[in-house]
C-alpha positions in Angstrom: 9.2 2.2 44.4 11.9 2.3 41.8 12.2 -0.9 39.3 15.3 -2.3 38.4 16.9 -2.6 34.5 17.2 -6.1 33.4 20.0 -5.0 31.4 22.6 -6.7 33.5 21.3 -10.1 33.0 20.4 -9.3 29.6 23.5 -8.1 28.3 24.8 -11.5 29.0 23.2 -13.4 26.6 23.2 -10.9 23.7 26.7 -12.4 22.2 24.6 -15.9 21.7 22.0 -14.6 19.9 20.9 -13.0 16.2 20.8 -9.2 15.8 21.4 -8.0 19.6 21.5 -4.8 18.4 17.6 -4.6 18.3 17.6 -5.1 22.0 20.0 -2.7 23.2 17.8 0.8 22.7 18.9 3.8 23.2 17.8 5.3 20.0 18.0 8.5 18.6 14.3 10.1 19.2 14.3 7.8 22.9 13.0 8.5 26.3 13.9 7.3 29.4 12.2 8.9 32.7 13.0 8.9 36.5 10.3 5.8 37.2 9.3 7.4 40.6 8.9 11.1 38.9 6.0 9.5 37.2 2.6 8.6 38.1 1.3 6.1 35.3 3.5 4.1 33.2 2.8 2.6 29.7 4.4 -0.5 27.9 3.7 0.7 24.3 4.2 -3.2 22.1 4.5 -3.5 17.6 4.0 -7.5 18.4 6.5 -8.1 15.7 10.5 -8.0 15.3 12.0 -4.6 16.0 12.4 -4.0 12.3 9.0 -4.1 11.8 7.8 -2.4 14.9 10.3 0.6 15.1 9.6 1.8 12.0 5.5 1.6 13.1 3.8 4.6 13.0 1.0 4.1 15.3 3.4 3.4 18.2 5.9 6.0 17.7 3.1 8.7 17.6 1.5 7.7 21.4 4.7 7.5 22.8 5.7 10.6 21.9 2.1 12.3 23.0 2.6 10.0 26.3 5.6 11.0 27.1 5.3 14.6 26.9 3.0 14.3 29.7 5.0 15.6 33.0 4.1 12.2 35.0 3.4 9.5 32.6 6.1 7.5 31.2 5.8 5.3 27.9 8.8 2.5 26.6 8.4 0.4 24.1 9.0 -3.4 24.0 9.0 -5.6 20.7 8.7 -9.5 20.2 11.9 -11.5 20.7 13.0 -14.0 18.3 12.4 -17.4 19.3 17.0 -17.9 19.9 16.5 -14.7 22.2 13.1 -16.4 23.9 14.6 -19.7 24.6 17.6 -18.1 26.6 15.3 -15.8 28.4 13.3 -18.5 29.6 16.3 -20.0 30.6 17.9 -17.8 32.5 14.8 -16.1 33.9 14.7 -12.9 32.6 11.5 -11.3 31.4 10.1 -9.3 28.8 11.1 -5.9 29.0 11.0 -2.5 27.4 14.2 -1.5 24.8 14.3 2.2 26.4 15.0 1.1 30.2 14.7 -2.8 30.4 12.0 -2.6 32.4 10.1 -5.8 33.6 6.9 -5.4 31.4 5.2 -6.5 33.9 5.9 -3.6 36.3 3.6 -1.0 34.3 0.7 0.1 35.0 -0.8 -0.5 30.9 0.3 -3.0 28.0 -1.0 -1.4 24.9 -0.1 -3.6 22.2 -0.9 -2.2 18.6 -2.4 -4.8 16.1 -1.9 -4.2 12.5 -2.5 -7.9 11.7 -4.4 -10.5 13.2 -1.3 -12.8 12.5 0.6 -11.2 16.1 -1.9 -12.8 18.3 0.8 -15.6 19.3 3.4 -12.9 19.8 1.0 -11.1 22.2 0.8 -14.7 24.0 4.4 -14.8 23.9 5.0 -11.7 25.9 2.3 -12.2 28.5 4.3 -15.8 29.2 7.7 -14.2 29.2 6.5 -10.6 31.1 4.8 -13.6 33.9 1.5 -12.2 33.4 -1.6 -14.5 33.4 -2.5 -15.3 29.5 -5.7 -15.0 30.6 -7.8 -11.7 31.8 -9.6 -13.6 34.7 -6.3 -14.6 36.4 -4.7 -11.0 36.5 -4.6 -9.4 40.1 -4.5 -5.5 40.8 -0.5 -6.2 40.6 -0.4 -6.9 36.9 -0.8 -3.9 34.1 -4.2 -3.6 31.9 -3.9 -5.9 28.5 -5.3 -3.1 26.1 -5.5 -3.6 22.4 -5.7 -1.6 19.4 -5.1 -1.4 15.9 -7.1 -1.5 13.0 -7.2 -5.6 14.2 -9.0 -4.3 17.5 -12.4 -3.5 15.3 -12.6 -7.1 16.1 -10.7 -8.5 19.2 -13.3 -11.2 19.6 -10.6 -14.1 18.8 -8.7 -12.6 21.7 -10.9 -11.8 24.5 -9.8 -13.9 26.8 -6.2 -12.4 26.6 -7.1 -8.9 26.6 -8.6 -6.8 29.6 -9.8 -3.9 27.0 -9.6 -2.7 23.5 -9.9 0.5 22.3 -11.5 1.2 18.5 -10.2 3.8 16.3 -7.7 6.7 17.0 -5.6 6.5 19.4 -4.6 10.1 20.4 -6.7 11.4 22.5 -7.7 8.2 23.7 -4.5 7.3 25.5 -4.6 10.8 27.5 -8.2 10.2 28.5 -6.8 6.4 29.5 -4.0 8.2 31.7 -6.7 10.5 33.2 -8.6 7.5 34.5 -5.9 5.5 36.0 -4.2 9.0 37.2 -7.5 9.4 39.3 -8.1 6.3 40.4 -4.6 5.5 41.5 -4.6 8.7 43.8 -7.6 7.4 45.2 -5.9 4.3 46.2 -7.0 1.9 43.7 -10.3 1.0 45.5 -12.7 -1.8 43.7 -9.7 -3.3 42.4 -9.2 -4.6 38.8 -12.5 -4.7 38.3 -13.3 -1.0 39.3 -10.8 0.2 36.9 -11.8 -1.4 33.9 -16.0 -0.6 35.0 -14.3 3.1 34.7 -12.8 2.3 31.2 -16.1 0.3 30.2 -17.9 4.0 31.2 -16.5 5.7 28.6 -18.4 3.6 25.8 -15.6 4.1 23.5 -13.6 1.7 25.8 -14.0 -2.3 25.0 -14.0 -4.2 28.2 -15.0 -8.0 26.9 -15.2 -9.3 30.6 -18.7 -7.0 30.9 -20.6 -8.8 27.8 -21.5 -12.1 27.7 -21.7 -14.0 24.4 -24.9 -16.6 23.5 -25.0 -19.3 21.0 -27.3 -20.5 18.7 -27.5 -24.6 18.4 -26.0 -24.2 14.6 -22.7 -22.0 16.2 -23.8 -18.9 15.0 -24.3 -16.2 17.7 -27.7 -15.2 19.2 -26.7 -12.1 20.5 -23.8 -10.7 22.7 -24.7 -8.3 25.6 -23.6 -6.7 28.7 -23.4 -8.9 31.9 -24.0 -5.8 34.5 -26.1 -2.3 34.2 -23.6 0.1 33.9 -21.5 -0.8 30.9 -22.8 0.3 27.1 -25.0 -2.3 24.9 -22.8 -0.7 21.9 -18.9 0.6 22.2 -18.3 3.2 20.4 -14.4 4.1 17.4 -12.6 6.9 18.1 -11.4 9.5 15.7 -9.0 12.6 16.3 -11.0 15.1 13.9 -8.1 17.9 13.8 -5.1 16.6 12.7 -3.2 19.7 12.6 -3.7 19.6 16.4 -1.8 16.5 16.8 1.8 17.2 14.7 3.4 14.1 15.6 6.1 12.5 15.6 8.1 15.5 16.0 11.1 13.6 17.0 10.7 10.6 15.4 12.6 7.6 16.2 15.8 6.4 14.6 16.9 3.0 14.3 20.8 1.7 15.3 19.2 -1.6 13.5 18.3 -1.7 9.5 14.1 -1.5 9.8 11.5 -2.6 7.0 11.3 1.4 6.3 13.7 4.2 7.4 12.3 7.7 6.3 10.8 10.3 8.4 7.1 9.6 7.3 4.1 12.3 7.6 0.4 11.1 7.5 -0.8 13.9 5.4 -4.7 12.5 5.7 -6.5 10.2 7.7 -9.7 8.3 6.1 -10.8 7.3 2.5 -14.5 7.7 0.7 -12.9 6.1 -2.4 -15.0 2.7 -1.1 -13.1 0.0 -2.1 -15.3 -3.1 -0.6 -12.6 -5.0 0.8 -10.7 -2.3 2.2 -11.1 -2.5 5.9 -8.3 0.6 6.4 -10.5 2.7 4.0 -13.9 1.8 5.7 -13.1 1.9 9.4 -11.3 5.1 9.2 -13.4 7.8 7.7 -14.6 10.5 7.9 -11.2 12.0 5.5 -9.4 14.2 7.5 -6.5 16.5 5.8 -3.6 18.1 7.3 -3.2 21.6 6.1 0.0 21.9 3.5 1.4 24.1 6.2 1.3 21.9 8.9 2.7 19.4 6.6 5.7 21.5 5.4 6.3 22.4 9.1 6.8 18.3 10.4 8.7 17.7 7.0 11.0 20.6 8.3 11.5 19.7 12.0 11.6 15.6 11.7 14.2 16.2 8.6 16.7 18.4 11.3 16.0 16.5 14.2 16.0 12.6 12.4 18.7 13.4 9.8 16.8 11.3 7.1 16.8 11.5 3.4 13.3 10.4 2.4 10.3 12.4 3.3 7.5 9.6 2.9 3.7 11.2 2.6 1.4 8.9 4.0 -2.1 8.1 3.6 -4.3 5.6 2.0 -4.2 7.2 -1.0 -1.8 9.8 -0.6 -2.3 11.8 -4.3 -6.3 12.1 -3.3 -5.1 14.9 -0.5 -6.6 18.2 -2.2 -3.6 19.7 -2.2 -1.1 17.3 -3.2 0.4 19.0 -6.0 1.4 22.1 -4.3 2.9 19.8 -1.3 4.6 18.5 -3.9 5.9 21.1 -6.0 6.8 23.0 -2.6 8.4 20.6 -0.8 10.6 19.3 -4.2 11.3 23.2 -4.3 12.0 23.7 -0.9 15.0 20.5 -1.2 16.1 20.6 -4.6 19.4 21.5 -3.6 19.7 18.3 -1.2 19.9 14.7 -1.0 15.8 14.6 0.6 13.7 12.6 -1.8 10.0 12.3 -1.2 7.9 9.2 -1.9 3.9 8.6 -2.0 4.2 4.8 -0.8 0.4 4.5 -1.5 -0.7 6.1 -4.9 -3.7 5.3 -6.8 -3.0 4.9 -11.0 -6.0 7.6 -11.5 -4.5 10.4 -9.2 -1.0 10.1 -10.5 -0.1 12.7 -12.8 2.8 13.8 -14.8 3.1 16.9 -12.8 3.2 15.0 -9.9 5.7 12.4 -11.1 8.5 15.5 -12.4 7.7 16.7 -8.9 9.0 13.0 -7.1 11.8 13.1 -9.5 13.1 16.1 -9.4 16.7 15.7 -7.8 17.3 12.6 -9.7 16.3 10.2 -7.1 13.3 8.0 -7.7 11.8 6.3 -5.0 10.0 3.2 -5.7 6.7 3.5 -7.5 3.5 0.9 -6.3 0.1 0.9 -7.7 -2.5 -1.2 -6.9 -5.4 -2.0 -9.7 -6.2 -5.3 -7.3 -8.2 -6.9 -9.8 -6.9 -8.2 -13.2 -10.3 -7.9 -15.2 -12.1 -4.7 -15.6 -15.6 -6.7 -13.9 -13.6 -7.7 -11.2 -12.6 -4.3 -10.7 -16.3 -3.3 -11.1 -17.3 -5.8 -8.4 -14.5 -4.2 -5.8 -15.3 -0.7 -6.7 -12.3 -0.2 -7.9 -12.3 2.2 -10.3 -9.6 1.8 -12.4 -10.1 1.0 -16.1 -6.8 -0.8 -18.1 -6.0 2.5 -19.8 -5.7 4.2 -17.3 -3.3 1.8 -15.6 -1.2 1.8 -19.2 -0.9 5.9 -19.1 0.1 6.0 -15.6 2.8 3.6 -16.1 3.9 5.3 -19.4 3.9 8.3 -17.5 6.2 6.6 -14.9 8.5 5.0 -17.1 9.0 8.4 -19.4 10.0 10.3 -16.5 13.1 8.2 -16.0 11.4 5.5 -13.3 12.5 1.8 -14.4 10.5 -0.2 -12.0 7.3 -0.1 -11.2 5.4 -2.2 -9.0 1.5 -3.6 -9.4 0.0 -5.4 -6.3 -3.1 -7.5 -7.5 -5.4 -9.3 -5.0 -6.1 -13.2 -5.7 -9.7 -14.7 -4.3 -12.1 -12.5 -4.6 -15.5 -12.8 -4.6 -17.1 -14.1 -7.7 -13.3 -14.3 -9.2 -12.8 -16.7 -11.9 -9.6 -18.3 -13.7 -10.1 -15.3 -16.5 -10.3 -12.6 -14.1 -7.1 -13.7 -12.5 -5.3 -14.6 -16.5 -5.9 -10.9 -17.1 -3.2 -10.0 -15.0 -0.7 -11.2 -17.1 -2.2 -9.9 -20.3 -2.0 -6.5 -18.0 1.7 -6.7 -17.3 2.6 -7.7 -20.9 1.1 -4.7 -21.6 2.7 -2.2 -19.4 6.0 -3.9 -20.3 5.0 -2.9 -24.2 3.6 0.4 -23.4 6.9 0.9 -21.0 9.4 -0.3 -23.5 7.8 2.1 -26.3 7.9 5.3 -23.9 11.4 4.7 -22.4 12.9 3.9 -26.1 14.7 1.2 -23.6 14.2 -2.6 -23.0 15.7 -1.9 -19.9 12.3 -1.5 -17.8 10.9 -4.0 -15.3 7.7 -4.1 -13.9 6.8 -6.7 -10.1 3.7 -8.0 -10.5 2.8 -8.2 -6.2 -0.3 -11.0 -5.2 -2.0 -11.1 -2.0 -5.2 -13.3 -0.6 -7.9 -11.7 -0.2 -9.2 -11.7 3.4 -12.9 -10.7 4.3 -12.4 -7.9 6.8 -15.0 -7.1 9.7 -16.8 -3.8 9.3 -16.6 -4.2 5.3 -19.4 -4.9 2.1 -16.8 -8.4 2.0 -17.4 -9.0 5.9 -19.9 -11.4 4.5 -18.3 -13.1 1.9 -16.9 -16.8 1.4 -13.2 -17.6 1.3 -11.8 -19.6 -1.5 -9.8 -22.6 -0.4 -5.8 -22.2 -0.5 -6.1 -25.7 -3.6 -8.1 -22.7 -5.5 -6.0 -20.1 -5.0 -2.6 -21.7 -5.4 -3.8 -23.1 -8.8 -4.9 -19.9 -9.5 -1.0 -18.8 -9.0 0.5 -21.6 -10.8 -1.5 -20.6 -14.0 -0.7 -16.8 -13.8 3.0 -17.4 -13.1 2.5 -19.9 -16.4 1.0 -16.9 -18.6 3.2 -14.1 -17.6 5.9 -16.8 -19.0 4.1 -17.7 -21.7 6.1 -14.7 -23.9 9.5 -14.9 -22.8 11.0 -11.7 -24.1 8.1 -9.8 -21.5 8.3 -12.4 -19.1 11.6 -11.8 -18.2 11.3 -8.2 -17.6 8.4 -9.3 -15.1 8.7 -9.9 -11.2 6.2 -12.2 -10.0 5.8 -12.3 -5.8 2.6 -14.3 -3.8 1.3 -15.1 -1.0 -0.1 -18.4 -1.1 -3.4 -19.2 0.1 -2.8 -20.9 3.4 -1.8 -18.2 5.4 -4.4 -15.7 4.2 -7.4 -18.7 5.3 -5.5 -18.2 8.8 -5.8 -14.8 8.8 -9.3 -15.2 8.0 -10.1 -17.4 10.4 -8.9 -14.3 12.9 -10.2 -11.6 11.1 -14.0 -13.3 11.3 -13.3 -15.7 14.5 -15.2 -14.8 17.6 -14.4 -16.0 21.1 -13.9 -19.5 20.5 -11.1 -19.3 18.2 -9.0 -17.8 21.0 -8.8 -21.4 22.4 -7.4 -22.1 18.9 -4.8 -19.1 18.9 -3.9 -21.0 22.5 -3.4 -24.2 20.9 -1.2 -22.8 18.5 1.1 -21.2 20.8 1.4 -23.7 23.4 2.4 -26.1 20.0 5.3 -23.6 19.2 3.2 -20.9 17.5 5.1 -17.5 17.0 5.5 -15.0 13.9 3.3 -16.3 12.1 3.1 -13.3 9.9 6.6 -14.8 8.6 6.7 -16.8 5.9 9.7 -19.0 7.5 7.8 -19.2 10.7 4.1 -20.0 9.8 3.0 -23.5 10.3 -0.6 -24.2 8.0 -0.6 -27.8 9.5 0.2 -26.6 13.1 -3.5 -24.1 13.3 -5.3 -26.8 11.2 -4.1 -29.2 14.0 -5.3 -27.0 16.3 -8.5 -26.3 15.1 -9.5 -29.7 14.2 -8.1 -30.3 18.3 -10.3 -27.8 19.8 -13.1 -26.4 17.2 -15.3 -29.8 17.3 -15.6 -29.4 20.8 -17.9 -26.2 19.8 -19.7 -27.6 16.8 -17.9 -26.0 14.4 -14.8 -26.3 12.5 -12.1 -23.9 10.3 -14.3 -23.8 7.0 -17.2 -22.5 8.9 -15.6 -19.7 9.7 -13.8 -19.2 6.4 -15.3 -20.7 3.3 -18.7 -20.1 4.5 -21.1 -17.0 3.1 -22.6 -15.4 5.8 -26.4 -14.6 5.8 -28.0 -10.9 6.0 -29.6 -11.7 9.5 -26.3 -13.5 11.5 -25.3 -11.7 14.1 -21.3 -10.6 13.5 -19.1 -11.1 16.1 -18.0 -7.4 16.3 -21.7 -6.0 15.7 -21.9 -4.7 18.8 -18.4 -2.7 18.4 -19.8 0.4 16.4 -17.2 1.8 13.4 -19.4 4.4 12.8 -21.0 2.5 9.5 -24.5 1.7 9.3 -24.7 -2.2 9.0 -27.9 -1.9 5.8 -25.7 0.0 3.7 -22.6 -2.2 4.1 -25.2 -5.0 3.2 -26.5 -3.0 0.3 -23.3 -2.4 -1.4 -22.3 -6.0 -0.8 -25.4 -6.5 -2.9 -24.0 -4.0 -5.5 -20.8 -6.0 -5.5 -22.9 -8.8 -6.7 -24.0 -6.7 -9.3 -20.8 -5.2 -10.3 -22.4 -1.7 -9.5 -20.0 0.8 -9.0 -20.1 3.4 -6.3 -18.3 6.9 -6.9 -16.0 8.8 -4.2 -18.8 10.7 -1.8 -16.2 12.9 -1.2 -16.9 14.5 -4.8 -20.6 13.7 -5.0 -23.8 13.7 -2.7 -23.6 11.3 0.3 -24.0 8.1 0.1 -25.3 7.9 3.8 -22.8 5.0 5.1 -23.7 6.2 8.6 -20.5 7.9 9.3 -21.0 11.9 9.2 -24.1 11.4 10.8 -22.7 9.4 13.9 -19.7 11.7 14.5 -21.6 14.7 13.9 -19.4 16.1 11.1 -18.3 16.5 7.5 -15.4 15.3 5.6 -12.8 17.7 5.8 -11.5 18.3 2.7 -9.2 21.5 1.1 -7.8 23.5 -0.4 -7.0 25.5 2.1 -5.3 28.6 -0.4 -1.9 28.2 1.7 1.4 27.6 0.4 4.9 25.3 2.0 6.5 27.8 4.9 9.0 30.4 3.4 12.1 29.4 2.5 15.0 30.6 4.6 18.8 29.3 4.0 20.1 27.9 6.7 24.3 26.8 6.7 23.9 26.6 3.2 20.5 24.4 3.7 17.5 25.5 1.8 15.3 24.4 4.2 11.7 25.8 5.3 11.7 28.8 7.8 
């Protein structure tokens, strides 16, 4: 049966509100499918603003590998602003999909994508507006599967009750597997229900299904053990990683925005992973083994998602995007292959060890710099030491002196504030650090005319980490912390004023804690929160501290616990984790072990360069990193209307 466009009702209200023209769709790069050509339909949701979520790269790629399948169909539906909610709610109109308009509730899957723990009240949100139950135990066979993911799904413990599965890991081939199960079990007339669909799912064992495990608590709060509630359903659940990139291209037709967007560049994830080890670094840990894409697969998206998008800026993607093995020659080839052109490239995550002069002539070469970010994190070589990261000061100065004498003006140094063991001097060093590269910049550029943004973040303990058992410091500590750096980069006006200074204070970073680490009971918190007015909370302008201390201090009690258990308390070696039975593919004794290295400020090298360290990774997915060269070269080049482009 076909489903109507809420467009018509819709349209009405889009003179009355902020931005419509991020709910109007109709992209470049957009789908829309006959709904009764197609078997089983996906709601693909960023739970963010359209700027934010357009541009995501997570989403874009599974709608594009769902929707090349003959009878799926996959739209994608953001978070409204709260002007745009209010009306809705008014006027009755639900939350719906920007391809089509769509009722969200009318698909068969919501797979909302999780880069932050911070979108749980926009997921809340959408289930109210789409009129699906909040809660899993009050959907019916009539309402679509709640499934999670994102690098936040590692632990979707704070939102069990909201979800009806999660899946860990890549999402790939995971999503056609997804299709495969529905496809079958919707020919067969749906029998068992709900319940029978998500038992299928839960089969998998790299499926989450939180309704089959049951959670037990010690008299202290802490957890006894979590464990399946029926026979048939795995004690552990399993990550899942696409191993051959090259296999999976995408996007090929990447989406282009009619709205401005947080990034607007046709971006290529050139490797997936990271062995470099920093300790807090949940992206780096949960995501191995490395996994390269060849240079030529590489020079063959660049060429495609440049004719088709009509962008400017190539973005090269990765965690560390100068670590691929073949960086330079991607590089070199690609600046080659679009000298002639307006096409910049960028590396939008560069270490200060792997950045090179070569590589630096190579972004610059027609004259247009992108913006240049590196991130030492800590200010004090033994903080560095303690999270193993393995930058000294001088090589921070020759990085930036590189930078600066290859015609770059700005550079940008993201810094974390709160980590373990940190002190007052630890954080102070940061400014003796920027006055430095300010000196060092100023010498090399014969100019005063250089500037340098010093970036600060909270640290937040991340599941599935060496940090996962670490203490918070209280936002009083960190926000004195900030006053005094922001006093000593001052403290020499004539290289203070050629330094930015941006932070994030500490309050919304002990939220995001409190997430990161909650288990099930804090998703009576999230609840609290949203039902209070709770929504974007990863926005400065929206975030309320006082509304989720409120609500813990309302509902944690009630449990035995309260907000600084869960944050600015040290975990011990024998607690059971609230995500220890979701398996990242790390062994649990040698996360502990280099938590006690931390301690020590030992330093662990890059096992992709030296003999294994035996995390548990390689072992568990039967495989070894994937690293180059591969000896190949950028595609031929072959001029096309007066285009050097690549054949």
């Amino acid at each position: 049966m076909s489903v109507s466009s809420v467009f018509p009702q819709l349209e009405q209200l889009l003179p009355r509100v902020s931005k419509p023209i991020q709910y109007v769709g109709g992209e470049l790069g957009a789908v829309v499918k006959d709904w009764d050509a197609t078997v089983v339909r996906w709601a693909l949701m960023y739970p963010d603003a359209y700027e934010v979520g357009l541009p995501n790269q997570g989403v874009q790629i599974l709608y594009e590998v769902l929707n090349e399948q003959p009878d799926v169909l996959a739209e994608r539906t953001y978070s409204v602003w709260p002007d745009l909610e209010a009306l809705m709610r008014e006027h009755g109109v639900p939350q719906f999909t920007v391809d089509a308009h769509r009722p969200v509730k009318a698909f068969d899957v919501l797979g909302l994508s999780f880069a932050t723990e911070l979108g749980y009240t926009n997921m809340l949100s959408a289930l109210d507006l789409a009129q699906i139950p909040l809660e899993s135990k009050d959907r019916t066979v009539e309402h679509p599967i709640v499934l999670a993911g994102g690098h936040a799904s590692f632990n979707p413990e704070p939102i069990a009750d909201f979800i009806d599965a999660a899946v860990l890991g890549d999402g790939e081939e995971a999503v056609l597997e997804i299709t495969g199960i529905i496809r079958e079990w919707k020919a067969e007339g749906c029998p068992g229900g709900r319940d029978e669909i998500l038992l299928r799912l839960a089969r998998t064992e790299s499926i989450y299904v939180p309704r089959f495990y049951d959670v037990d608590y010690l008299p202290d709060g802490r957890i006894q053990r979590v464990v399946p509630n029926r026979p048939d359903v795995p004690f552990r659940v399993a990550k899942r990683t696409t191993m051959d990139l090259d296999a999976w291209p995408y996007p090929k037709k990447p989406l282009v925005p009619l709205a401005e967007t947080v990034h607007e560049r046709y971006a290529v994830e050139i490797f997936r992973g990271c062995t470099r080890g920093c300790r807090f670094c949940q992206a780096g840990m949960i995501t191995r083994p490395v996994r390269e894409r060849s240079i030529t697969t590489v020079g063959q998206m660049v060429k495609e998602g440049l004719e088709f998008s009509g962008y400017s800026e190539v973005g090269l993607l990765s965690l560390s995007s100068a670590d691929h093995s073949e960086i330079g020659d991607m590089c070199s080839g690609l600046a080659e292959q679009y000298k002639d052109t307006n096409v910049s490239l960028s590396l939008p995550s560069t270490r200060v060890d792997a950045f090179n002069i070569d590589l630096a002539q190579e972004l610059s070469r027609n004259g247009r710099r992108t913006g240049l970010t590196f991130a030492p994190e800590g200010g004090s070589e033994r903080i560095r030491k303690v999270i193993n990261k393995m930058v000294t000061k001088e090589d921070l100065i020759r990085t930036v002196v590189t930078a600066y004498s290859n015609g770059w003006r700005q550079v940008k140094l993201y810094f974390m504030c709160g980590l373990p063991s940190e002190t007052d001097e630890d954080v102070l060093e940061i400014a003796e650090m920027a006055h430095e590269v300010i000196r060092a910049g100023r010498e090399a550029a014969g100019t005063k005319d250089i500037r340098c943004t010093v970036s600060i973040g909270g640290f937040v303990p991340k599941p599935h980490t060496p940090f996962q058992w670490a203490k918070m410091d209280t936002p009083e500590v960190i926000d004195g912390r900030l006053k005094m750096l922001k006093q000593a980069i001052n403290s020499d006006r004539s290289l203070g004023r050629a330094i930015g200074f941006r932070y994030h204070d500490g309050e919304p970073s002990l939220i995001e804690g409190l997430l990161s680490r909650g288990d099930r009971r804090v998703g009576k918190v999230i609840r609290e929160v949203w039902e209070q007015g709770g929504r974007f909370d990863g926005w400065s302008e929206h975030f309320s501290f006082a509304r989720w201390v409120q609500a813990c201090e309302t509902v944690l009690p009630g449990f035995g616990v309260d907000l600084d258990w869960y944050t600015t308390r040290e975990r011990e070696e024998a607690e059971v984790l609230p995500w220890d039975h979701l398996d990242s593919g790390l062994d649990k004794d040698w996360l502990w072990q280099d938590w006690q290295d931390s301690m020590s400020e030992f330093e662990q090298d890059d096992c992709r360069w030296t003999p294994c360290f035996d995390c548990g990774v390689c072992p568990s997915m039967d495989t070894e990193i994937q690293i180059g060269p591969t000896g190949k070269k950028l595609l031929p080049l072959t001029p096309v209307n007066g285009l050097r482009v690549p054949a």
